[in-house]
C-alpha positions in Angstrom: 66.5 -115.6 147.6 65.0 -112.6 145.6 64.8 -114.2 142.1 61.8 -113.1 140.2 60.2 -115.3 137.6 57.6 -114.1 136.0 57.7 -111.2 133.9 55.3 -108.7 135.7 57.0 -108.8 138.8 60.3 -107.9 136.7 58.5 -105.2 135.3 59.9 -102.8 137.7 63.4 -103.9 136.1 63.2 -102.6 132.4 63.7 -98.9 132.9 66.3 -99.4 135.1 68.5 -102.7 133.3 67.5 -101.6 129.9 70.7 -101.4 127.9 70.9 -101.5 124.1 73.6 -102.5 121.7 76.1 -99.7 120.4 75.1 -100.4 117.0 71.3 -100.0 116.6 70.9 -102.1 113.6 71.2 -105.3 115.6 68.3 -104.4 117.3 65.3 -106.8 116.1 61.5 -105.8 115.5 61.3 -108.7 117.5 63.2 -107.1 120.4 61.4 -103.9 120.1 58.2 -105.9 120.3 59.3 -107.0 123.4 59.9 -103.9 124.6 56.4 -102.8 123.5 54.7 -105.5 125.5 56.9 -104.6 128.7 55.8 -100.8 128.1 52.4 -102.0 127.9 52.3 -104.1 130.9 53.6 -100.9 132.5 50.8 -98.5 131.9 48.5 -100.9 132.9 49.7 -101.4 135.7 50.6 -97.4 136.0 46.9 -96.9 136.5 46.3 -97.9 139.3 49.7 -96.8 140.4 49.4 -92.8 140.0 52.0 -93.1 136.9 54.9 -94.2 138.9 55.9 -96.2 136.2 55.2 -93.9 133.6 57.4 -91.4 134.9 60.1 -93.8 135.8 59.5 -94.8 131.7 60.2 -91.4 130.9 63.1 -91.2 132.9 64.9 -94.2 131.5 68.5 -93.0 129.8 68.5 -96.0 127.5 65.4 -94.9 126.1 66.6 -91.5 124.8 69.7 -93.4 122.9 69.2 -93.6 118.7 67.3 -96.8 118.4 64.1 -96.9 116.7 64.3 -97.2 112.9 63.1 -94.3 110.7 63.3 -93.4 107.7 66.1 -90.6 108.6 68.1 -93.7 110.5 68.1 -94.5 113.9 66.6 -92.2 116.2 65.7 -91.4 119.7 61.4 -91.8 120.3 61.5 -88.2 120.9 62.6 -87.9 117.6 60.5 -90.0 115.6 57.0 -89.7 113.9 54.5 -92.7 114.1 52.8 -92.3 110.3 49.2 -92.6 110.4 45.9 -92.0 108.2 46.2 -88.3 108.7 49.7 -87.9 108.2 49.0 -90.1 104.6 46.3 -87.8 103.5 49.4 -85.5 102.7 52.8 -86.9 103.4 54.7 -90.0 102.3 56.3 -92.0 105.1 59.3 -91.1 103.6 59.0 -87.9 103.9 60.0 -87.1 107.5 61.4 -89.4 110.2 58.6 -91.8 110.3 58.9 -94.9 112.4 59.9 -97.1 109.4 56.5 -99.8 109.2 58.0 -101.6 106.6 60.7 -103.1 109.1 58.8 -103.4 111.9 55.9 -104.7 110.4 51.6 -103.6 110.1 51.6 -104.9 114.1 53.6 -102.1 115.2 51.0 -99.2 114.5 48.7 -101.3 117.1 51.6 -100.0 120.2 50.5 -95.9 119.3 49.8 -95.8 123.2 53.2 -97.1 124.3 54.9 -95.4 121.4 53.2 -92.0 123.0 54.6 -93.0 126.7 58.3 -92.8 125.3 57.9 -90.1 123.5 56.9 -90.6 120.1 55.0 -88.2 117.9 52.1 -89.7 116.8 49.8 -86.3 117.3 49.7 -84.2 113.8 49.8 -81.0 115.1 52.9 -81.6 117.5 54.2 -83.8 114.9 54.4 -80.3 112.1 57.1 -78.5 113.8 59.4 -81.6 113.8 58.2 -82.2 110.1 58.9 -78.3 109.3 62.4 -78.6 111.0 63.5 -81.6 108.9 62.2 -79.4 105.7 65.7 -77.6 104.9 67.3 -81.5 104.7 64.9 -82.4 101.1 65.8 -81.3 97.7 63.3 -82.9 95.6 60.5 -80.2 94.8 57.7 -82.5 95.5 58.7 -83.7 98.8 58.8 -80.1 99.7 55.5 -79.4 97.9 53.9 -82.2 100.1 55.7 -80.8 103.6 54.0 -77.2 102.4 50.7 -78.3 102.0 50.4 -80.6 105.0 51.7 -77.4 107.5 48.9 -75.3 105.5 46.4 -77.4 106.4 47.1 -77.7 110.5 47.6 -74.4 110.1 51.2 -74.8 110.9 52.7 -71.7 113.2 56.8 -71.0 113.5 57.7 -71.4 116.8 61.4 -70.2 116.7 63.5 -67.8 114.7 64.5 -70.9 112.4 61.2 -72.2 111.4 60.0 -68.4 110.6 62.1 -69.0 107.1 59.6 -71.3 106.3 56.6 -69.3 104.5 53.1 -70.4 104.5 50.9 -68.6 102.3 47.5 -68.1 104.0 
């Protein structure tokens, strides 16, 4: 009959019948955990699969839609920074579009892996452009002051004409 009950044999099903809500907010962490757990059955299963999964992951439309909560809003993974002990030595998790913790919970920090398959930032030095292009949008001096001193120390590079505004006194 082709009905599938278990949930790793309808693994193969989430990056193709994934569909979220129009309005993010109605998303759940309990949801997104969900999701998490599918992901994660996927790269385990990925390995011994040459990454067919993982790139069918990457490929999934409804995974590029505005639905992880940050603290800049909802947000595509791509788009979204997973805060971590280096990030805190500097920054405030307010101070960039972090992956907001607070609603999803101390739990969700344990998914960096799958968070990194859809596209997250979780890597500091990738993670300082995206920081240094979301500069321009605070106006409080010690936000800025923090941003500054976190690029100094990767040693923080423009990449594009738009970033080269940004100064970093060596």
């Amino acid at each position: 009959m082709g009905v599938i009950s278990e949930l790793k044999h309808g693994l193969n099903f989430v990056t193709t019948c994934l569909r979220f809500p129009s309005d993010p907010s109605s998303i759940t962490h309990e949801s997104v955990f969900s999701l998490l757990e599918c992901i994660q059955l996927l790269l385990e299963r990925s390995k011994s699969l040459e990454d067919d999964y993982t790139k069918e992951l990457s490929k999934a439309k409804e995974l590029s839609k505005h639905w992880l909560r940050t603290h800049a809003g909802y947000r595509p993974p791509d788009k979204c920074l997973l805060f971590d002990s280096k990030w805190s030595l500097f920054l405030k998790p307010t101070d960039g579009p972090f992956i907001d913790e607070t609603f999803y919970g101390p739990k969700f920090a344990l998914y960096g892996k799958e968070l990194n398959a859809i596209g997250v930032i979780g890597d500091v030095k990738k993670g300082c452009s995206f920081i240094a292009s979301h500069l321009d949008l605070h106006s409080e001096s010690s936000t800025i002051v923090r941003i500054y001193r976190c690029l100094n120390e990767y040693d923080w590079e423009p990449e594009n004409e738009a970033t080269k505004r940004i100064w970093i006194p060596k």
